[in-house]
C-alpha positions in Angstrom: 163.7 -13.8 79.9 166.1 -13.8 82.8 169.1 -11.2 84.3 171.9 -12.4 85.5 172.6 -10.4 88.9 176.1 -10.2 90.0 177.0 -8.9 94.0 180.8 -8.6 94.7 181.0 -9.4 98.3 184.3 -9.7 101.2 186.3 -12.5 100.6 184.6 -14.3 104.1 181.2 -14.4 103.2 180.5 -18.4 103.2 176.8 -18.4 102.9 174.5 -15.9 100.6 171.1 -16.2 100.6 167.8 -13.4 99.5 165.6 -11.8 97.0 165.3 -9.9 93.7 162.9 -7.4 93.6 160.6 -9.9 96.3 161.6 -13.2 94.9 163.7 -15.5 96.2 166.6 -16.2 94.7 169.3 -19.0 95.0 173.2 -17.1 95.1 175.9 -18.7 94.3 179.8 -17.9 94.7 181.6 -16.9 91.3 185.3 -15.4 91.0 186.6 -12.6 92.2 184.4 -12.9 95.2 181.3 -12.0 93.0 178.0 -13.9 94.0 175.3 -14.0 91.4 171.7 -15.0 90.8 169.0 -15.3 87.7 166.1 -13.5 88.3 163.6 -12.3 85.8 164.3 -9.4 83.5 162.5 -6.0 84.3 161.4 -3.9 81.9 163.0 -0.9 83.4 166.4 -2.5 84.2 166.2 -2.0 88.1 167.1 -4.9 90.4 166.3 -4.2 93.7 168.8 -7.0 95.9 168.9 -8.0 99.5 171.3 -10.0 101.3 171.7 -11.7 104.0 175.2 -13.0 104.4 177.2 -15.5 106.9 180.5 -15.5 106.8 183.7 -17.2 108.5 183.0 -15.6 111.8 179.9 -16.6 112.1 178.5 -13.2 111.8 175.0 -12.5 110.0 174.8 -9.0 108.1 171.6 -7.9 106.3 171.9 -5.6 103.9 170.4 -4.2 100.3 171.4 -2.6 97.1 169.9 -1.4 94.4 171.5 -2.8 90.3 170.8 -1.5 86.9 171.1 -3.0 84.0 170.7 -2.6 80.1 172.1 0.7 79.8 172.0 1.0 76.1 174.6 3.5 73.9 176.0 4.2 70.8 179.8 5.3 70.9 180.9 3.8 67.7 180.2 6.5 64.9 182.2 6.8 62.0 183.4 9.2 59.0 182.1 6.4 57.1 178.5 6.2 58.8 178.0 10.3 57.6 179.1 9.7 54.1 177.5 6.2 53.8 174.2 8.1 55.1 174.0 4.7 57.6 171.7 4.8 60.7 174.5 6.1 62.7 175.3 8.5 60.4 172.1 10.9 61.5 171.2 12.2 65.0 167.3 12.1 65.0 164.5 11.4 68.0 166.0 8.0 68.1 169.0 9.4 69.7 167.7 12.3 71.6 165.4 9.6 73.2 168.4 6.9 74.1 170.6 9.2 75.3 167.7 11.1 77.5 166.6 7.6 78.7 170.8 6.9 79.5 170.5 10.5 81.8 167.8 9.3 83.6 169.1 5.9 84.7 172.4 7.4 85.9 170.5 10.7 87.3 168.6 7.7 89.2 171.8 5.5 90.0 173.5 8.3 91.5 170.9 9.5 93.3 170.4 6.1 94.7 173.8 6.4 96.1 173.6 9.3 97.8 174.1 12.2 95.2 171.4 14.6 94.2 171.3 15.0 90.5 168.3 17.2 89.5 167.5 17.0 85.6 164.5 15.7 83.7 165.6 14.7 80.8 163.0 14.2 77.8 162.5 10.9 76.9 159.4 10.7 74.1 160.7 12.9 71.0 158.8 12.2 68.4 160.2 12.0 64.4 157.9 15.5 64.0 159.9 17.2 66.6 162.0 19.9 66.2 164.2 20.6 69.3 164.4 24.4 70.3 167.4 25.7 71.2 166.9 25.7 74.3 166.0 22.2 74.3 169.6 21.0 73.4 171.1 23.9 76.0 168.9 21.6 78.2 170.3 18.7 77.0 174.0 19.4 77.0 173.3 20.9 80.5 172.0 18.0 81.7 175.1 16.1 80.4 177.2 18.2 82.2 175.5 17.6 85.3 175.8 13.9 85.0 179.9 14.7 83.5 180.1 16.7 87.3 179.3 14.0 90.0 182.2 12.6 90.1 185.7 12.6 89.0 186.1 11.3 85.7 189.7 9.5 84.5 192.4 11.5 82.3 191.1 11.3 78.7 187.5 11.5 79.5 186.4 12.9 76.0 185.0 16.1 76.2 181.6 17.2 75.2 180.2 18.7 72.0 179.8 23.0 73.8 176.9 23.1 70.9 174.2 21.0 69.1 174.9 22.6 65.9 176.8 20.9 63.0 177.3 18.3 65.8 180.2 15.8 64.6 180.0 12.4 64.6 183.0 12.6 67.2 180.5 14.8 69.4 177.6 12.5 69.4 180.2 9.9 70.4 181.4 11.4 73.1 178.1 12.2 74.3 177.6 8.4 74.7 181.6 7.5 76.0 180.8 10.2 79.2 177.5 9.2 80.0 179.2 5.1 79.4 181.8 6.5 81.6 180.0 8.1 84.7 178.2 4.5 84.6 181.6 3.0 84.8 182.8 5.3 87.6 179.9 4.7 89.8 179.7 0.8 89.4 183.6 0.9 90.5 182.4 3.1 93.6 179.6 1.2 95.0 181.9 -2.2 94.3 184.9 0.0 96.6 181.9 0.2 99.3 181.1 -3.8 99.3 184.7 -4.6 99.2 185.3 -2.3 102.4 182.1 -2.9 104.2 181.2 0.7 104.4 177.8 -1.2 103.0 177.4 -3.8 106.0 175.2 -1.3 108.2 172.3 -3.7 108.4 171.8 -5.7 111.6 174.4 -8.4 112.9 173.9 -10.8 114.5 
């Protein structure tokens, strides 16, 4: 199994070679200034890049970043799921689990770029489980944490203030914030390549 890895870059870079988590990798030149690579799929999601990079002026810039991928959510709940009794139309372990696994790769991400995000999120709910409620204060709080790094765009759905008689709009919504703080961060760190704030490797 293999990862596509995608690296948007200035528009001068001419020459991109380096590695994926220690392998060597061949780059090559897409649109929109985006160089990508296959490298082998991780288990955890984390691509660790570096760069080097030529470009038109003949300059050399080393430089690293570290990609995630296979962030997994659930955002499309309906009316019908709750009276249909479908998968979607519960909120079990299953959920609690892939949302608390969603927290810990942005609580990672962001902290990776320079934030400092401090939950620990439980990951291993079991179907036996019965969440305290200080568990799901925990949880929401957690959420909220994430929902705070950054500003989020007009319309950012709100979150559920309570795990009781959650909605299927409020399990939703959990997902769309945490699907949204993703968003905003990707957008950040591709503002950073773009403007060379990134570049602070060695040149040559």
């Amino acid at each position: 199994m293999t990862q596509t890895v995608k690296v948007p870059l200035a528009s001068n870079a001419l020459y991109v070679s380096g590695t994926v988590n220690g392998v060597d990798c061949v780059w090559t030149r897409g649109e929109g200034n985006i160089w990508w690579t296959t490298a082998e799929r991780t288990t955890d999601g984390v691509y660790r890049v570096v760069l080097s990079i030529i470009y038109g002026d003949g300059k050399t810039t080393y430089d690293s970043i570290t990609l995630y991928y296979g962030l997994v959510l659930v955002t499309d709940r309906t009316q019908n799921d709750v009276a249909n009794g479908t998968k979607k139309g519960y909120y079990n372990s299953e959920d609690l689990n892939r949302v608390g696994s969603a927290m810990v790769y942005l609580r990672d991400r962001l902290n990776d770029n320079g934030y400092n995000i401090d939950i620990e999120p439980e990951t291993a709910w079991t179907v036996s489980d019965i969440p305290t409620q200080s568990d799901m204060v925990y949880y929401l709080g957690s959420l909220g944490k994430l929902k705070g790094a950054m500003p989020l765009p007009s319309g950012a759905p709100n979150a559920p203030e309570t795990m009781e008689n959650l909605t299927y709009i409020g399990a939703n919504n959990i997902e769309k914030i945490l699907e949204i703080v993703d968003d905003m961060l990707t957008k950040s760190i591709t503002f950073l390549w773009y403007s060379g704030e990134l570049y602070a490797g060695e040149v040559i």
